[in-house]
N, C-alpha and C positions, 0 to 999 in steps of 0.2 A: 272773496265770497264764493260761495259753491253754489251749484245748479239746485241741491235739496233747500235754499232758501228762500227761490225763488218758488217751487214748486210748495212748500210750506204755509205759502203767503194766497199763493192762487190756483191751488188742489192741484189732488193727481189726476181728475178724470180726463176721459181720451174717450172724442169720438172715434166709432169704428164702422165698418161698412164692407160688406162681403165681395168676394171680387166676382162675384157673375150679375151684382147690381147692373142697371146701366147705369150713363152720364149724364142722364135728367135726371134718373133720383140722387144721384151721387150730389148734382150740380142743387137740388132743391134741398138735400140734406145739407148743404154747406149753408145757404141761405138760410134757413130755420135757424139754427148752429149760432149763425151769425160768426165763422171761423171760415179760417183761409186753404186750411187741409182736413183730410182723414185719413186713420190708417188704416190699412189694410192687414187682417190676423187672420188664424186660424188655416194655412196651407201646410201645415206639418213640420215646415223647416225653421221654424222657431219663433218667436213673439210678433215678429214683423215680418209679413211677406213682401209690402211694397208701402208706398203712402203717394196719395192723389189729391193735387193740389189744384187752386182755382186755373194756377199759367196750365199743367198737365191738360186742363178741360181747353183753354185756350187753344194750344199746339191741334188737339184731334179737331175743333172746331174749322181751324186753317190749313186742317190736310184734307178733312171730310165733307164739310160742309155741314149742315143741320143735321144729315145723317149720320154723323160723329154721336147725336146724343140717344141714339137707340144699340151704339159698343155697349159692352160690361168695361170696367171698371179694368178687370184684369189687362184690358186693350190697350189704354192711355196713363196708369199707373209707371211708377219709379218704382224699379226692384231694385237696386243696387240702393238701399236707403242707409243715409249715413244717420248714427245715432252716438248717445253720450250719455256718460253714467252722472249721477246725482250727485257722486263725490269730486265730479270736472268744477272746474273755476270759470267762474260767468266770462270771464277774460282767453277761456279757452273756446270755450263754447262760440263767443263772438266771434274768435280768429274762424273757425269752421263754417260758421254761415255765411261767413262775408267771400273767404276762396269759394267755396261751393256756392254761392249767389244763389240761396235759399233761404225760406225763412220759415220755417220749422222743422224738430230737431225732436226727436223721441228719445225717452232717456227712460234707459235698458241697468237694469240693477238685476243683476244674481240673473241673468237670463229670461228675468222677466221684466215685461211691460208696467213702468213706475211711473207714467206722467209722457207730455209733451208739454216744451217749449216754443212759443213764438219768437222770433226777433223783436216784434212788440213788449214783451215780458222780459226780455232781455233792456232793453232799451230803458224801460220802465222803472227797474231797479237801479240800473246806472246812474240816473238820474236822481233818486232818493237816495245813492250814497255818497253823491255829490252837494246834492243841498245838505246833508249831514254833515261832508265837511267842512263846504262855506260855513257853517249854523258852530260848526266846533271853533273855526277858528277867528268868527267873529266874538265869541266870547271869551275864545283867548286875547285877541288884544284888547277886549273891554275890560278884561282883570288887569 
């Protein structure tokens, strides 16, 4: 199964969030969201300039203090963002998030921004084509 099935199932939209935000709004706009990351767009050098996740708010809170949450965004952000096209295999995608111990994964089609995945939506699917197959091959041996 490919990452476009999963995003299919559970849309392409992506939160986004300017990098001269700070870390309170960043950190309230996660909360509202009810999501674990946002990415970062619009710095010229292409779909993605960084993505800021709740650990990223974490890290500056335990360098800075409370004064961590009046940085921008561009401060405590991952620019070196690893991403993954729609036509990858959920089974690739996995391998990737699990070396890189992260859990969400933007997915870059034609050079443009097509969706983000979570490890949870990852996970999620796995699971439904598992019980598919128990479900397939319980009624193969009931024939």
């Amino acid at each position: 199964m490919h990452v476009q099935h999963i995003l299919a199932l559970k849309g392409r939209d992506v939160v986004t969030i300017d990098a001269a935000a700070t870390l309170e709004g960043a950190a309230r706009t996660l909360a509202t969201q009810k999501i674990g990351a946002v990415l970062i767009t619009g710095d010229g050098t292409g779909p993605v300039a960084g993505i800021l996740s709740e650990r990223d708010i974490v890290h500056a809170l335990a360098e800075h203090g409370a004064a961590a949450l009046g940085l921008t965004v561009a401060h405590a952000m991952t620019r070196d963002v690893s991403t993954c096209a729609s036509t990858d295999t959920v089974d690739a995608v996995m391998e990737v998030m699990t070396t890189g111990r992260f859990r969400h994964l933007p997915v870059i089609d034609d050079g443009q921004l097509a969706g983000m995945i979570s490890i949870g939506d990852v996970v999620k699917h796995r699971i439904s084509e598992i019980e598919a197959e128990k479900e397939a091959l319980r009624e193969f041996i009931a024939s």
